[in-house]
MMTF fields as JSON, N, C-alpha, C and O atoms, coordinates in Angstrom:
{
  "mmtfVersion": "1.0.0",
  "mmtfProducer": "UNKNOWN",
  "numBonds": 307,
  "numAtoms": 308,
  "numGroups": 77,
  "numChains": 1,
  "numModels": 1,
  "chainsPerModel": [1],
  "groupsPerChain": [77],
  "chainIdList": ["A"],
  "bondAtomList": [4, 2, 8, 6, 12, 10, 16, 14, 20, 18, 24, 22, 28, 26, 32, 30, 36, 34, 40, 38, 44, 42, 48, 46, 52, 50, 56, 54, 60, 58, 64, 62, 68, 66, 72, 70, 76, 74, 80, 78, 84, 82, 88, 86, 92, 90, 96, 94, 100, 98, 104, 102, 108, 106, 112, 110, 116, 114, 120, 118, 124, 122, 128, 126, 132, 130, 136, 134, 140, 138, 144, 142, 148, 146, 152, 150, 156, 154, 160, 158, 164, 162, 168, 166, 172, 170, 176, 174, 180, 178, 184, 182, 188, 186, 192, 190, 196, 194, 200, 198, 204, 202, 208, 206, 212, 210, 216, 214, 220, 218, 224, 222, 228, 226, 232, 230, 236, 234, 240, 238, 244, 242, 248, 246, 252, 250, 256, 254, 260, 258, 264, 262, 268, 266, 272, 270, 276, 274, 280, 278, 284, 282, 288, 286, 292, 290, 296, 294, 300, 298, 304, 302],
  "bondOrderList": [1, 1, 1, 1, 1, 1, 1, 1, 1, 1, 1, 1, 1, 1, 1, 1, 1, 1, 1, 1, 1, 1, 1, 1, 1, 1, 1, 1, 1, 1, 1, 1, 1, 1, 1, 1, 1, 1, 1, 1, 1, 1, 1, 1, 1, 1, 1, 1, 1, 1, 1, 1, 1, 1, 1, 1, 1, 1, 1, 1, 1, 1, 1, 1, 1, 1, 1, 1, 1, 1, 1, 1, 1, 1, 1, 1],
  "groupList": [{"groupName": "UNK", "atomNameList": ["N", "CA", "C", "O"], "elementList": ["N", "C", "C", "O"], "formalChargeList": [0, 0, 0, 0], "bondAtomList": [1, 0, 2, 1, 3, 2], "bondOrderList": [1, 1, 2], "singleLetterCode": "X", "chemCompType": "L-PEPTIDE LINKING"}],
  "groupTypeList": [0, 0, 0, 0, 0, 0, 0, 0, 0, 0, 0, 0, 0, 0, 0, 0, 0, 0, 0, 0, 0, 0, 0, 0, 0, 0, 0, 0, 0, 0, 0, 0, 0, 0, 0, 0, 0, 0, 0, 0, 0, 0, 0, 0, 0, 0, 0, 0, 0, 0, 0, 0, 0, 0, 0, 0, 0, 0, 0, 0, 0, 0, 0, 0, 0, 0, 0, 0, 0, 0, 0, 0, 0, 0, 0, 0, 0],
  "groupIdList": [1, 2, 3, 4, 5, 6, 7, 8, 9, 10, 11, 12, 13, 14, 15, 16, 17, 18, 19, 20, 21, 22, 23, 24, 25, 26, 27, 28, 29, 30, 31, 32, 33, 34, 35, 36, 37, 38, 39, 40, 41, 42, 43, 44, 45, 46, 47, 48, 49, 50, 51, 52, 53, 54, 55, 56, 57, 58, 59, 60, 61, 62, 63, 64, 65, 66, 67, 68, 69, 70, 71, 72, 73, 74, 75, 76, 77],
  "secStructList": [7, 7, 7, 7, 6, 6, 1, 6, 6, 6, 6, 7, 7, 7, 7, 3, 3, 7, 7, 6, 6, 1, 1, 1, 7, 5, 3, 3, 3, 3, 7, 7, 4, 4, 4, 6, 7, 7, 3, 3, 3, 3, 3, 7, 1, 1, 1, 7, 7, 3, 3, 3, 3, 7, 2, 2, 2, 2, 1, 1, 1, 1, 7, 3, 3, 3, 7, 1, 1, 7, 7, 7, 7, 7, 7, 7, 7],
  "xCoordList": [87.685, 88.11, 87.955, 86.847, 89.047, 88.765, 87.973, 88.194, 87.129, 86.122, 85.633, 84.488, 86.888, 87.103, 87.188, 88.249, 85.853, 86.661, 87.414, 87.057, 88.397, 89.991, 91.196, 92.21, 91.012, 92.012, 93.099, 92.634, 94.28, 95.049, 95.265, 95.798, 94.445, 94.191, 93.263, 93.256, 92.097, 90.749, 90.709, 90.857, 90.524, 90.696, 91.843, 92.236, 92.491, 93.119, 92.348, 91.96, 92.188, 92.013, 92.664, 93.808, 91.901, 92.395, 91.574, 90.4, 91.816, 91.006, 91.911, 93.063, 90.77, 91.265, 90.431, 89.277, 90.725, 90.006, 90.914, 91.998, 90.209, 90.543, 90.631, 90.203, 90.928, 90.833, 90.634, 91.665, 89.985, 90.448, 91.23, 91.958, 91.265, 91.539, 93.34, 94.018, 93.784, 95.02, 96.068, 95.849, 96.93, 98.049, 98.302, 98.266, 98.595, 98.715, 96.885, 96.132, 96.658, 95.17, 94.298, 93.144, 95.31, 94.864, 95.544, 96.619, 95.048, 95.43, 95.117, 94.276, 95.839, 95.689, 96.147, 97.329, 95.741, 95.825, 95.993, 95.218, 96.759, 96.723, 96.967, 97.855, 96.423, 96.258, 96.849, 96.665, 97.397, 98.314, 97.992, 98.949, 96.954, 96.48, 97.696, 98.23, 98.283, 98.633, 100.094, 100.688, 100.857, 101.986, 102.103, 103.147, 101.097, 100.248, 101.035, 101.894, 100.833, 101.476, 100.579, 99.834, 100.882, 100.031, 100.866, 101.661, 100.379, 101.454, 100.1, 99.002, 101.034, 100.057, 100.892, 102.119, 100.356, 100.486, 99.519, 98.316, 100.403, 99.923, 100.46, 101.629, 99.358, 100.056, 99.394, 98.182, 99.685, 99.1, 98.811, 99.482, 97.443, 96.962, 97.232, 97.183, 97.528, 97.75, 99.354, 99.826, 100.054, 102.005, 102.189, 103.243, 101.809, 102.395, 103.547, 104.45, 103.732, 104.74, 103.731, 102.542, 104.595, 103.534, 104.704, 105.918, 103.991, 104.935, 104.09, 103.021, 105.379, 104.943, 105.604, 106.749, 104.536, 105.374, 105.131, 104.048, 105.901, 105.456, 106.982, 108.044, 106.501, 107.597, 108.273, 109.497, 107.542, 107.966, 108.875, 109.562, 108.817, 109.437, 110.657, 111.568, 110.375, 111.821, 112.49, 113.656, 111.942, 112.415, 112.487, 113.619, 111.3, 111.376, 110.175, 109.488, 109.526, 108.143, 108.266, 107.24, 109.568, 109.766, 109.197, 109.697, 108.177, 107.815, 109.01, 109.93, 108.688, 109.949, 109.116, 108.138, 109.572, 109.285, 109.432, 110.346, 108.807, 109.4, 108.598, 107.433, 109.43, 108.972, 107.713, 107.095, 107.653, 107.085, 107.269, 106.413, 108.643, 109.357, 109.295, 109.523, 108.986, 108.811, 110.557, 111.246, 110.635, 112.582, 112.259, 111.381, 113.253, 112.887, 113.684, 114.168, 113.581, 113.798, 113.486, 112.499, 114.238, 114.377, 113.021, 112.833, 111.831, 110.764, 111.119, 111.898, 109.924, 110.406, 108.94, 107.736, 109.819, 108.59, 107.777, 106.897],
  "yCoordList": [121.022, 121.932, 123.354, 123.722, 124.212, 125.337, 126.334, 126.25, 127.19, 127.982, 129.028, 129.412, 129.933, 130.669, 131.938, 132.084, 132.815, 133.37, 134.746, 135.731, 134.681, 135.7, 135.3, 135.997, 133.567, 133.656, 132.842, 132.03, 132.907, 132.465, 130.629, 129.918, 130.297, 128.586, 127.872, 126.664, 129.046, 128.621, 127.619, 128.018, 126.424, 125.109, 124.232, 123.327, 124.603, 123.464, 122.208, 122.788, 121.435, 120.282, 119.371, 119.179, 118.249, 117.392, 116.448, 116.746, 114.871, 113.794, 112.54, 112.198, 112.036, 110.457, 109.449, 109.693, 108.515, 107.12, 105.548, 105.446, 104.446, 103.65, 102.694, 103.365, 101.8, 100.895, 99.478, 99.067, 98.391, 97.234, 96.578, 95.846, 96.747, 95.646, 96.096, 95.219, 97.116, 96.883, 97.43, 98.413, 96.858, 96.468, 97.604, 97.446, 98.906, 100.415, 100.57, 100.735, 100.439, 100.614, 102.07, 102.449, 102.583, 104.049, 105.036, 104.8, 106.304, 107.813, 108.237, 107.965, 109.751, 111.259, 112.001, 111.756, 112.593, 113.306, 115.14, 115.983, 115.312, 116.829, 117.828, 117.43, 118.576, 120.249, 121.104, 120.918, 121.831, 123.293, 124.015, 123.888, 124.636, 125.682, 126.863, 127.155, 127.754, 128.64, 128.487, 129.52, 127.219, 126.58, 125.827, 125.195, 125.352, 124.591, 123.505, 123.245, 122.829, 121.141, 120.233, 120.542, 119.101, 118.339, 116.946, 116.206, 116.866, 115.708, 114.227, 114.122, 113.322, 111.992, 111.21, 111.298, 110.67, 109.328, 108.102, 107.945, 107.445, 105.785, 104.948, 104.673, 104.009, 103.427, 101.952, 102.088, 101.076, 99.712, 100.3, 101.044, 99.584, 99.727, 98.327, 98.247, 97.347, 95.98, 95.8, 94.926, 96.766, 96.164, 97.448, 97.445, 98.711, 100.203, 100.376, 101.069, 99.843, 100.58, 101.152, 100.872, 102.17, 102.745, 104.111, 104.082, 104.765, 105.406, 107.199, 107.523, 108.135, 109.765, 110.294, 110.095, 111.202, 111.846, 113.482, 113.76, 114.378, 115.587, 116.544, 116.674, 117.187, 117.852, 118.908, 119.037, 119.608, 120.824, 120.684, 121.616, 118.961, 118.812, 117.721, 117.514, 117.063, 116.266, 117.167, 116.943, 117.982, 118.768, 117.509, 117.031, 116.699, 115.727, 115.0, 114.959, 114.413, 113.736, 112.402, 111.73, 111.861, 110.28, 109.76, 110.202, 108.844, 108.504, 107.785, 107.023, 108.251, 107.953, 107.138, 107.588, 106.035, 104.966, 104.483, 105.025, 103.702, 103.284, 102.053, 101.876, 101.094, 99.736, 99.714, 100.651, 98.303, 98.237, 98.603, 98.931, 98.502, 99.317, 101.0, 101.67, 101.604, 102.667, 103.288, 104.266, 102.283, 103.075, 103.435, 103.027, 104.314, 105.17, 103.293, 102.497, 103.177, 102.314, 102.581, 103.294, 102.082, 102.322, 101.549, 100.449, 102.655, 101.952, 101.196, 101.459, 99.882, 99.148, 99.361, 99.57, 99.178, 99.634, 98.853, 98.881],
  "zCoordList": [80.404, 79.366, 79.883, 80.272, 79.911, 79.791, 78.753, 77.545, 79.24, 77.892, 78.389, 78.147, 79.557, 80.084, 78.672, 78.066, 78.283, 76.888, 76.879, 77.525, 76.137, 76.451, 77.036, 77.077, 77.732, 78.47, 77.684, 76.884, 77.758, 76.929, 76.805, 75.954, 78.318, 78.283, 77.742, 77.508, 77.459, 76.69, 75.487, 74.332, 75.77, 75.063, 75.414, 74.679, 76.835, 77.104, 78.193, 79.207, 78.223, 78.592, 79.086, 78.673, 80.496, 80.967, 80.565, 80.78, 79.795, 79.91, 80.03, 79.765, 80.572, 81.322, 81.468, 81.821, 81.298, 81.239, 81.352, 81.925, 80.69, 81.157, 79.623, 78.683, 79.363, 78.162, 78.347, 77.813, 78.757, 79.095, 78.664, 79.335, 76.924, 76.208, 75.728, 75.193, 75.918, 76.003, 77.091, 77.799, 77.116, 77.972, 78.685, 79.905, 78.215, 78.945, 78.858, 77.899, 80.234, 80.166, 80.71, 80.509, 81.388, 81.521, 81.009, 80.458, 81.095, 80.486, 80.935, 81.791, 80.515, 80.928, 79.675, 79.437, 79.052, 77.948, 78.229, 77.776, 78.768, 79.767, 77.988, 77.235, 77.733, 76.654, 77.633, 78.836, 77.277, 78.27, 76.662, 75.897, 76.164, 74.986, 75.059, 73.989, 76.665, 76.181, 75.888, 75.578, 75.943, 75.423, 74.906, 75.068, 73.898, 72.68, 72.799, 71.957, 73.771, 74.023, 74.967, 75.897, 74.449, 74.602, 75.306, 74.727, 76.794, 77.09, 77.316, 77.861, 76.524, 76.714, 77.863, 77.922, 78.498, 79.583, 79.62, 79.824, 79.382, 79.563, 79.994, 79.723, 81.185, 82.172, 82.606, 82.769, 82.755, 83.162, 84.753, 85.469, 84.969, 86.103, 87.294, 88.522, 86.177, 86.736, 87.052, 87.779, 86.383, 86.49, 86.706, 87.342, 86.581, 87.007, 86.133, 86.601, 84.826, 83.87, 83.096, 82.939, 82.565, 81.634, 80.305, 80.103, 79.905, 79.078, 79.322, 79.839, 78.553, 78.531, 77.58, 77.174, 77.154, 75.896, 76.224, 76.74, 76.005, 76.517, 75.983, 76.594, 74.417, 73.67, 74.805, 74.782, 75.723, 76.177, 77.415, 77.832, 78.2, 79.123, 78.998, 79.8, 77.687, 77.219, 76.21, 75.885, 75.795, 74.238, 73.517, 73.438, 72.836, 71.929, 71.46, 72.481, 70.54, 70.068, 70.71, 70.812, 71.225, 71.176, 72.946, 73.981, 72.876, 74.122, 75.324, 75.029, 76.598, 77.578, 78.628, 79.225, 78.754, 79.591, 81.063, 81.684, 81.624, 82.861, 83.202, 82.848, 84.026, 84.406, 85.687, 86.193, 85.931, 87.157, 88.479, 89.3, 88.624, 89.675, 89.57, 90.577, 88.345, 88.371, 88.13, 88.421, 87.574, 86.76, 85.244, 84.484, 85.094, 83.234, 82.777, 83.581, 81.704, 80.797, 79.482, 79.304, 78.279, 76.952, 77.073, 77.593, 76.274, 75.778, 74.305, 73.389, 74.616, 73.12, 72.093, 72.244, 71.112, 69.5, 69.498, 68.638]
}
């Protein structure tokens, strides 16, 4: 976390971890505070598909996908 105080990133944040118990089992939760967006990533560590959501670099809320091969693919609901 940034807590740098005055600077315009102060409260943005990187966190990451792991989940066992479901299927997209890791993250990265990246904060960018001074362009108040927030990009999530989640990714199987066992098959390497995983999904991203990130308003400021798709212009959109809706998560964008990709397989094991690492191709975009229509994520499913």
């Amino acid at each position: 976390m940034n807590i740098k105080p005055g600077d315009a990133e102060n409260g943005g944040y990187i966190k990451y971890g792991n989940d066992s118990v479901s299927e997209l089992n890791a993250y990265y939760l990246i904060y960018n505070k001074g362009k108040d967006n927030l990009t999530d990533i989640y990714w199987s560590q066992k098959n390497k598909n995983g999904k991203v959501k990130d308003p400021l670099k798709f212009g959109d809320e809706v998560w964008h996908c990709w397989d094991s091969s690492l191709n975009d693919v229509e994520c499913s609901q």
